[in-house]
C-alpha positions as a printed NumPy array, in Angstrom:
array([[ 19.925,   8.057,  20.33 ],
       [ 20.125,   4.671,  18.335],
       [ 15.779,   4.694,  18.281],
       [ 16.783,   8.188,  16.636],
       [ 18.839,   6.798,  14.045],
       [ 16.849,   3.753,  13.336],
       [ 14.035,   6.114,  12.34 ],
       [ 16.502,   8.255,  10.05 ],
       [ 17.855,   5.233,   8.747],
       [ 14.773,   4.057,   7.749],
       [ 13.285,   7.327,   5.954],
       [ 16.619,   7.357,   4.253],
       [ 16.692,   3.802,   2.369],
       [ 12.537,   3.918,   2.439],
       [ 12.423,   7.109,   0.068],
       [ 15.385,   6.383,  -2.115],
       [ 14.11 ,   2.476,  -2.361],
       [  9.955,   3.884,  -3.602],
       [ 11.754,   6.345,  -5.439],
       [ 13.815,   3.755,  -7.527],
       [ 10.889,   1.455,  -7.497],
       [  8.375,   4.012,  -9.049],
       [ 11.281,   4.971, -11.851],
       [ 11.743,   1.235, -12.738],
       [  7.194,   1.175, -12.761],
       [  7.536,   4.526, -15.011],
       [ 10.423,   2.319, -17.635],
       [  8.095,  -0.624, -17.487],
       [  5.593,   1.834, -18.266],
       [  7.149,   2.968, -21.461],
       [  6.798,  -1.12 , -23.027],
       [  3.142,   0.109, -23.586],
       [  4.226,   2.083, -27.294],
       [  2.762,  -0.284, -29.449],
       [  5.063,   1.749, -31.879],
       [  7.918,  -0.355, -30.385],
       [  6.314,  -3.295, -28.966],
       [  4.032,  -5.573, -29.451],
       [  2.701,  -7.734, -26.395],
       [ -0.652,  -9.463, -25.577],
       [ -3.348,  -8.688, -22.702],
       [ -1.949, -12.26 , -20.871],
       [  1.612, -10.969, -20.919],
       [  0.129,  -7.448, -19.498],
       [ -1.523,  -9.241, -16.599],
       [  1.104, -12.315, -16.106],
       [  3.393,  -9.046, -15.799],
       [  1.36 ,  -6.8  , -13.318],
       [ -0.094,  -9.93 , -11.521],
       [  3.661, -10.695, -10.231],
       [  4.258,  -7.634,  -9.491],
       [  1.029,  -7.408,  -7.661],
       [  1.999, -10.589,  -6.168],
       [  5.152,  -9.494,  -4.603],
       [  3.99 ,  -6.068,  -3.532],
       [  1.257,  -8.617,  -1.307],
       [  4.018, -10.245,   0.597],
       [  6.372,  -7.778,   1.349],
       [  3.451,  -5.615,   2.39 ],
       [  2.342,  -8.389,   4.496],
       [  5.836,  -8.688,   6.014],
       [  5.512,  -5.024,   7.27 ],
       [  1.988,  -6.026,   9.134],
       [  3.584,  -9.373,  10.732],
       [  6.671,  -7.605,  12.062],
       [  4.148,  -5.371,  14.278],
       [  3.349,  -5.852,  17.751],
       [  1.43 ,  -9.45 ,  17.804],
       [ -1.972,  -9.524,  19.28 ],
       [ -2.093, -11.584,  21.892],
       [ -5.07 , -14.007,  22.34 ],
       [ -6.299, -16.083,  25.421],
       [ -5.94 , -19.668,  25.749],
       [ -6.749, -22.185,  27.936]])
């Protein structure tokens, strides 16, 4: 029962958690009407580089949480 609800729990906060991270992407998104703003190609990649950065490590948290691989040594 509590494997159960681990699972639900975790498609529960997952999907609302991308959801509200792919609506705050789609605002960020909207910064790009050069009617409005004004902004230079080093901002645009300091910007998407951090974001790029942090999207890295909490993607590599994901992969170390996993069952290690074990190796031999002597």
């Amino acid at each position: 029962i509590m494997a159960v609800d681990k699972k639900a729990n975790f498609i529960r906060i997952a999907e609302a958690r991308t959801n509200k991270i792919i609506e705050s992407i789609t605002l960020l998104g909207n910064l790009s009407n050069t009617s409005y703003y004004e902004y230079t190609p080093d901002q645009i990649e300091a910007m998407f580089s951090a974001i790029q950065e942090e999207l890295d490590t909490q993607k590599k948290r994901f992969a170390d949480s996993g069952p290690k691989k074990k190796k031999f040594r002597l």
